[in-house]
MIFIFI-899205 format. One record per residue (C-alpha): x, y, z; residue number from 0. Coordinates in Angstrom, 1 decimal, decimal comma. Example, Ala and Ser with C-alpha at 12.3 -4.5 7.8 and 13.67 -1.06 7.14 Angstrom:
<nodes>
X_Y_Z_resi
12,3_-4,5_7,8_0
13,7_-1,1_7,1_1
</nodes>
This chain:
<nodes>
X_Y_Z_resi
119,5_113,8_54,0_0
115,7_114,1_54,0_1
113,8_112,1_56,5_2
112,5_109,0_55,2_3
109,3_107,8_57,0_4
107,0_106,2_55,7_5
103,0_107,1_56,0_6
100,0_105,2_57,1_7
98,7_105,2_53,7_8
102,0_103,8_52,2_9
102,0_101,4_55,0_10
98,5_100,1_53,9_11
99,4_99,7_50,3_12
102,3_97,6_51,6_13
100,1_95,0_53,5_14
97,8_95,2_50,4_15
100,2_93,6_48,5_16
100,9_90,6_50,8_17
99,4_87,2_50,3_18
96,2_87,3_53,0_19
94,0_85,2_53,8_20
90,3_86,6_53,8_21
88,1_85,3_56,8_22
84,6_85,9_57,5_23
84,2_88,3_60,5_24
83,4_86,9_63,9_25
85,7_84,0_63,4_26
88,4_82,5_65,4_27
89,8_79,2_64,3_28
91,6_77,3_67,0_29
95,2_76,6_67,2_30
98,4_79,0_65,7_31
97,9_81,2_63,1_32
100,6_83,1_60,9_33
100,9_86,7_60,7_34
102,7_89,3_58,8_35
103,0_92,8_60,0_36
104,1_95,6_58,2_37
105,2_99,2_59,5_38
107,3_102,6_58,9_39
110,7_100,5_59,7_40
109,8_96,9_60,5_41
108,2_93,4_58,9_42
108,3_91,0_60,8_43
106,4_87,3_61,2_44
105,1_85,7_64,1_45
103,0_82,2_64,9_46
100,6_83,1_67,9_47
97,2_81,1_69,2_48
94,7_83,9_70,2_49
92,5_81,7_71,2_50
95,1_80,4_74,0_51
96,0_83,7_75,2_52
92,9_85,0_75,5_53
92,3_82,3_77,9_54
95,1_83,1_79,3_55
93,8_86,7_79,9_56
90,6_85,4_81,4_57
92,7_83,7_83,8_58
94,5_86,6_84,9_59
91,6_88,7_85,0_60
89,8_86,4_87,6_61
92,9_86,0_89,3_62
92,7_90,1_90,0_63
89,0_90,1_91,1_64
90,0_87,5_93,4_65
92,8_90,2_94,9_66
90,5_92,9_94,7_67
87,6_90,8_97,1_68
90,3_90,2_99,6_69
91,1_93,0_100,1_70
88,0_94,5_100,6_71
87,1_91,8_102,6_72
90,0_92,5_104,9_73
89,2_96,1_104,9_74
85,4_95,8_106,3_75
87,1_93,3_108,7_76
90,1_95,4_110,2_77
88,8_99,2_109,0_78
92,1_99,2_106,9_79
93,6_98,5_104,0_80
96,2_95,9_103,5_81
99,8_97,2_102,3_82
100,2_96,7_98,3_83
102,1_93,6_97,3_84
106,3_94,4_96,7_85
108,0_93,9_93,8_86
108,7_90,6_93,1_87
112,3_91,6_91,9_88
114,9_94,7_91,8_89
115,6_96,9_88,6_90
119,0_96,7_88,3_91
119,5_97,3_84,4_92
118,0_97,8_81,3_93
116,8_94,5_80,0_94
117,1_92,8_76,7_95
112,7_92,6_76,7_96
113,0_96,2_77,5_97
115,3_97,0_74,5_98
113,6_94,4_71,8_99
110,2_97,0_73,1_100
111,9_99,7_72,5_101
112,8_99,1_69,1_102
109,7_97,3_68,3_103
107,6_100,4_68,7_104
110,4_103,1_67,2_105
109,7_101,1_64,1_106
106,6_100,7_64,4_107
105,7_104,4_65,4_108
103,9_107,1_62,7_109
106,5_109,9_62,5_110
104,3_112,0_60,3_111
103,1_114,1_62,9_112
106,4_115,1_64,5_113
107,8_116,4_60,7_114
104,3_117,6_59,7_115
105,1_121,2_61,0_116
108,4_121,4_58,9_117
110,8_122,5_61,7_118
113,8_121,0_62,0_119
114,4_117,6_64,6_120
116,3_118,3_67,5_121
118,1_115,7_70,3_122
116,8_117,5_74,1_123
118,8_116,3_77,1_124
118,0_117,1_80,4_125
119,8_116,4_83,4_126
119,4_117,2_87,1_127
121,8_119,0_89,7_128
125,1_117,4_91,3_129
122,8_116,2_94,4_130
120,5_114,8_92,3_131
119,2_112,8_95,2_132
117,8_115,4_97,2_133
115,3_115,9_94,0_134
114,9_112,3_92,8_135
115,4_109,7_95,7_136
113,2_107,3_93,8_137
112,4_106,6_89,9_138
108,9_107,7_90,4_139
109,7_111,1_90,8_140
111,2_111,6_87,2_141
108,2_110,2_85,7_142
106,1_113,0_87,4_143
108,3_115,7_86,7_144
108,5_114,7_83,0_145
104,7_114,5_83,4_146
104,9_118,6_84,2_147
107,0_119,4_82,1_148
105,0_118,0_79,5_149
102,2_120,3_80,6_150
104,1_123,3_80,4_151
105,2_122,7_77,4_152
101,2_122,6_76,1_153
100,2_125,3_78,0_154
103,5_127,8_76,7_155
103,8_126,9_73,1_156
99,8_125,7_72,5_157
100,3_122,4_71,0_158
101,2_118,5_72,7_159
105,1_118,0_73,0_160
105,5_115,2_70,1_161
108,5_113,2_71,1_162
110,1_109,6_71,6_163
112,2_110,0_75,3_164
114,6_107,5_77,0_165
116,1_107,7_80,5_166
119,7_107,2_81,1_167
121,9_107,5_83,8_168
125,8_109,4_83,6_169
128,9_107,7_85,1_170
128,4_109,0_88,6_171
124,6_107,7_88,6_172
122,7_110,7_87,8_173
119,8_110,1_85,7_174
119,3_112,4_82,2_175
116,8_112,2_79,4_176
116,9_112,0_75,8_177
114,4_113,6_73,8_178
113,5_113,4_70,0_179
111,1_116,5_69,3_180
111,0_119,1_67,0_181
111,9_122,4_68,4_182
109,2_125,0_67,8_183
110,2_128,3_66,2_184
109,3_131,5_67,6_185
108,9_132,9_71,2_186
106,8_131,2_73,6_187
103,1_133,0_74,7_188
103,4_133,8_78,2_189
106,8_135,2_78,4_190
108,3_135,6_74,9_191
111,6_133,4_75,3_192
112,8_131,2_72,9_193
112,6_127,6_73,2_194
116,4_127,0_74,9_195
115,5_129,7_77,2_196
112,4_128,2_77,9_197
113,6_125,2_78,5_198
116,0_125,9_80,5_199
113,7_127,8_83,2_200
111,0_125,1_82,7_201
113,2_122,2_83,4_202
115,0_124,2_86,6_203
111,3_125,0_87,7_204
109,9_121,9_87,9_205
113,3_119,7_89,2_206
113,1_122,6_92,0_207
116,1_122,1_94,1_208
116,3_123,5_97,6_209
119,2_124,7_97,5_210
119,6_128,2_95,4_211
123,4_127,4_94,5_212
122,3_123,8_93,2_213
119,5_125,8_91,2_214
121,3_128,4_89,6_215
123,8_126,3_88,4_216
121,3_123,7_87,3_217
119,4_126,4_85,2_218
122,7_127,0_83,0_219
123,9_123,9_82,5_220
120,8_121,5_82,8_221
119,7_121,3_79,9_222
121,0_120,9_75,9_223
119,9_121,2_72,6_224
121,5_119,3_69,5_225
120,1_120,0_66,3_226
122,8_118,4_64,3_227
122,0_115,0_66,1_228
118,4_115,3_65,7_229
119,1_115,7_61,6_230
121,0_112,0_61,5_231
117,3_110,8_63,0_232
116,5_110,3_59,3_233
114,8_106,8_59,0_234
113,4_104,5_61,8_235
116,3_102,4_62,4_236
118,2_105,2_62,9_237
116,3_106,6_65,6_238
115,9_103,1_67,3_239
119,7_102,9_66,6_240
120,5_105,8_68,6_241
118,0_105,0_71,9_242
119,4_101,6_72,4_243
123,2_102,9_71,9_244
123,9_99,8_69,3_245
126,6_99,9_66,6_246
129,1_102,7_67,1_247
127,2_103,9_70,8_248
128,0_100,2_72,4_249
130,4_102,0_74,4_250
127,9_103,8_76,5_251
126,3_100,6_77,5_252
126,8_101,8_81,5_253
124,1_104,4_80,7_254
121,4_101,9_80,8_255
122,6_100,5_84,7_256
120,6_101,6_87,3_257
122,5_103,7_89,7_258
122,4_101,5_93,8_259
120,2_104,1_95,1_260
117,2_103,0_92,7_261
118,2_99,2_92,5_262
115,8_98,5_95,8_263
112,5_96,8_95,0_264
109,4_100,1_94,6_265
112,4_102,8_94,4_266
113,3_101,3_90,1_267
112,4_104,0_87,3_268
110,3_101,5_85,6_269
110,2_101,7_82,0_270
113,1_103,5_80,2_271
111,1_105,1_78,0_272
108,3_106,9_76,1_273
106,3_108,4_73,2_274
104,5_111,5_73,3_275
101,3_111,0_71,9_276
102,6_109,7_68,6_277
101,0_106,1_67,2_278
101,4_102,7_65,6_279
101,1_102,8_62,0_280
101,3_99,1_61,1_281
99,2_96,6_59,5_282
98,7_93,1_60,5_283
97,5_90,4_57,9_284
97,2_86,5_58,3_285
98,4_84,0_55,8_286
99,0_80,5_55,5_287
101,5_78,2_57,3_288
103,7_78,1_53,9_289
103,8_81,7_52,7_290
104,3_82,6_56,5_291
107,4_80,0_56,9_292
108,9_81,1_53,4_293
108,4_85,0_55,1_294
110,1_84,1_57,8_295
113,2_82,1_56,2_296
113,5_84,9_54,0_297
113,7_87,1_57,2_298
116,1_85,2_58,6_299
118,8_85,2_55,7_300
118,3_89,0_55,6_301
118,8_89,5_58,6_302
121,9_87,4_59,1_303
123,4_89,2_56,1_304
123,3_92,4_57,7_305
124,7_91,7_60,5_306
127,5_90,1_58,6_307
128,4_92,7_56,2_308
127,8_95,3_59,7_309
130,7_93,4_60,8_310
132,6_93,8_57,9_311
132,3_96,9_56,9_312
133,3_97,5_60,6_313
136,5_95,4_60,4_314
137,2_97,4_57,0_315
137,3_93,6_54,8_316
134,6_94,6_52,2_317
136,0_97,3_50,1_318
134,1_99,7_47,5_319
133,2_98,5_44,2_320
135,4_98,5_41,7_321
132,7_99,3_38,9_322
128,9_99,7_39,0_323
126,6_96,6_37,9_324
125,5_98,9_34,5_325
129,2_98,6_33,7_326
129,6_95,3_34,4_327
126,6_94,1_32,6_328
127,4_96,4_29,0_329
130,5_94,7_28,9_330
130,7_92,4_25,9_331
130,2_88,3_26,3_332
133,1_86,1_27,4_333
134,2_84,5_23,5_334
134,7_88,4_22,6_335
136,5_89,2_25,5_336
140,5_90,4_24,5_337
142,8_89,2_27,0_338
145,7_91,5_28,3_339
149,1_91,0_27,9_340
150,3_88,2_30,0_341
146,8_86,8_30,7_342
144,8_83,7_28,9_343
141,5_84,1_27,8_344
140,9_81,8_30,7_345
141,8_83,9_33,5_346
140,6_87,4_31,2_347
137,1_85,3_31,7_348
137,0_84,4_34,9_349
138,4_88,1_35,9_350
135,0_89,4_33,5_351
132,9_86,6_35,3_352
133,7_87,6_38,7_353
133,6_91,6_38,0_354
130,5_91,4_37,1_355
129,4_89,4_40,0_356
131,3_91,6_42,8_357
129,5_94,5_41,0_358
126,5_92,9_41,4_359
126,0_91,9_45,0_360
127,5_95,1_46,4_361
125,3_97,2_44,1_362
122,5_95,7_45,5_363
123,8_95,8_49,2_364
123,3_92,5_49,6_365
126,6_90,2_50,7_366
127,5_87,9_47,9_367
126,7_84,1_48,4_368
129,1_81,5_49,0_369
129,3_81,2_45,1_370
129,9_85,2_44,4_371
132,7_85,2_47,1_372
134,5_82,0_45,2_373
133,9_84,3_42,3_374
135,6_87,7_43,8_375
138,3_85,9_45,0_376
139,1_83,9_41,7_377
138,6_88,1_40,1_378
141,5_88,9_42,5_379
143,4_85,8_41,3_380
142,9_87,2_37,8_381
144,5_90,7_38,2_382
147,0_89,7_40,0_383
147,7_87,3_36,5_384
147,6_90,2_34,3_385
149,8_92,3_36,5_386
152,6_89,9_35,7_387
155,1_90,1_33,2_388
154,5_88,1_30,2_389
156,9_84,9_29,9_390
158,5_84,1_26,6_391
</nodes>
């Protein structure tokens, strides 16, 4: 399947099309204001007063001056500088403001540039040595050694490493990372490996384990490329689908607990994630209270309808079509219908009627309304009529 992303200009004609409302520049009415966004894989409405939270900035921003003044008032005073402020709580788990990010800016993101070279997507994982530890006693360190590697990666291949990465952690608490990129072809400049090999070396390099048993065996197996996992990366929600391990992946929800060694307030990995350098490519427009309430009703239903016919489909109760909506609809009106043997026109009717509408809403994807399910179920009644033999 060919991935389906769409661009910046698509994105623009999109929010062209939307109801706006044109202000003059330079204005800022008080009080909430509707918006619409639009992007590669999301739509989505919000109610926000700017003018409240940017006083709510200025607050914050006077608040850090104040820090700032204290301390260097403390410093003149003693000759040293006082000891940064903790944490005011422990990273024990991947949060649910975390994951709503995460998916947020997957769908949000410009995937033109990672595909624009035409090489196939690939799913990276690196992981570190059995006494991972020794390497990583903190979250900190990961973030720097991705950091190198990221480097290494521009100064081999020539080009910045385009990907979306996420940080995980394996049953026995080792930390690994997942990496959408796209593989480049070829042998690398300096000392003409190919990319696994590269990789492999790279990764081993800049983890540097003391121990050279630890490090041997961490430059075989510490790294992995999957290009058949990178191909089902073919649309947005796919790829935020994957990262957050929702749907099928629920079962590898432990991968996103943090391991006791980095649960201690300053030691946490931080955020789970990044994007390497790719953008936003949405559009933001505002409209009135009522088209921006209808938007956000019809959001709603939508969204509720998938997630019911997910559930279905899961459970196997929704089954395939029976005929497509062209068929149903070239079939002739009810007074011409000719009833089977063993079934009234009534029930031949009703069994037309509700063909047509099963055909209909599962055409379209959509989950039939409370009306089209009264109408499949009164289309099974009907069969089941004209599969009986006819009385005398």
């Amino acid at each position: 399947m060919d991935p389906a992303f769409p661009s910046p200009e698509l994105v623009d004609a999109a929010a062209a099309m939307l109801p706006a409302i044109r202000e003059e520049p330079g204005t800022l009415a008080e009080g909430r204001r509707w918006e619409l966004t639009v992007g590669p894989g999301v739509f989505a409405v919000a109610c926000r007063d700017w003018a409240r939270r940017e006083r709510t900035e200025e607050r914050a921003r006077a608040a850090h001056v104040k820090d700032i003044d204290a301390a260097v008032a403390a410093h003149i005073a003693t000759g040293e500088w006082p000891e940064p402020a903790a944490p005011r709580t422990a990273i024990t788990s991947w949060s649910r403001k975390s994951r709503a990010n995460i998916v947020r800016r997957l769908c949000e993101l410009d995937y033109i540039p990672l595909y624009a070279s035409g090489r196939l997507p690939a799913m990276v994982t690196l992981t570190y040595p059995g006494d991972w530890l020794t390497v990583v006693p903190m979250g900190a360190g990961l973030k720097r050694r991705m950091k190198a590697l990221r480097k290494r990666y521009a100064r081999t291949w020539g080009e910045d490493w385009a990907c979306v990465w996420k940080l995980e952690f394996q049953r026995r608490g080792a930390p690994h990372v997942h990496m959408l990129c796209t593989p480049p072809h070829g042998r690398a400049r300096t000392r003409g490996e190919t990319f696994a090999v590269w990789l492999s070396a790279a990764w081993a390099d800049v983890v540097d384990h003391p121990d050279p048993e630890q490090r041997r065996r961490h430059e075989r197996a510490g790294t992995a490329l999957d290009y058949a996992e990178g191909l089902r990366a073919t649309d947005p929600r796919r790829v935020a689908a994957y990262f957050t391990k929702h749907g099928l992946m629920a079962s590898k929800e432990y991968q996103h607990h943090v391991p006791p060694e980095w649960s201690e307030p300053g030691t946490g990995p931080g955020r789970f994630w990044a994007v390497w350098p790719l953008q936003r490519a949405v559009q933001t427009v505002h409209v009135s209270p009522e088209d921006g309430i209808h938007a956000g009703r019809c959001g709603r239903r939508r969204a509720k309808a998938q997630r019911r016919r997910s559930r279905l489909e899961s459970s196997g109760s929704i089954e395939p079509p029976v005929e497509s909506a062209t068929a149903a609809l070239s079939r002739p009106p009810h007074d011409q219908w000719q009833p089977g043997l063993g079934c009234s026109a009534d029930a031949a009717s009703s069994a037309h009627s509700a063909n047509y509408a099963y055909s209909r809403f599962t055409s379209a994807g959509d989950l039939p309304t409370q009306t089209g399910r009264r109408m499949c179920a009164s289309r099974s009644r009907a069969q089941h009529l004209k599969s009986r033999p006819k009385t005398p």
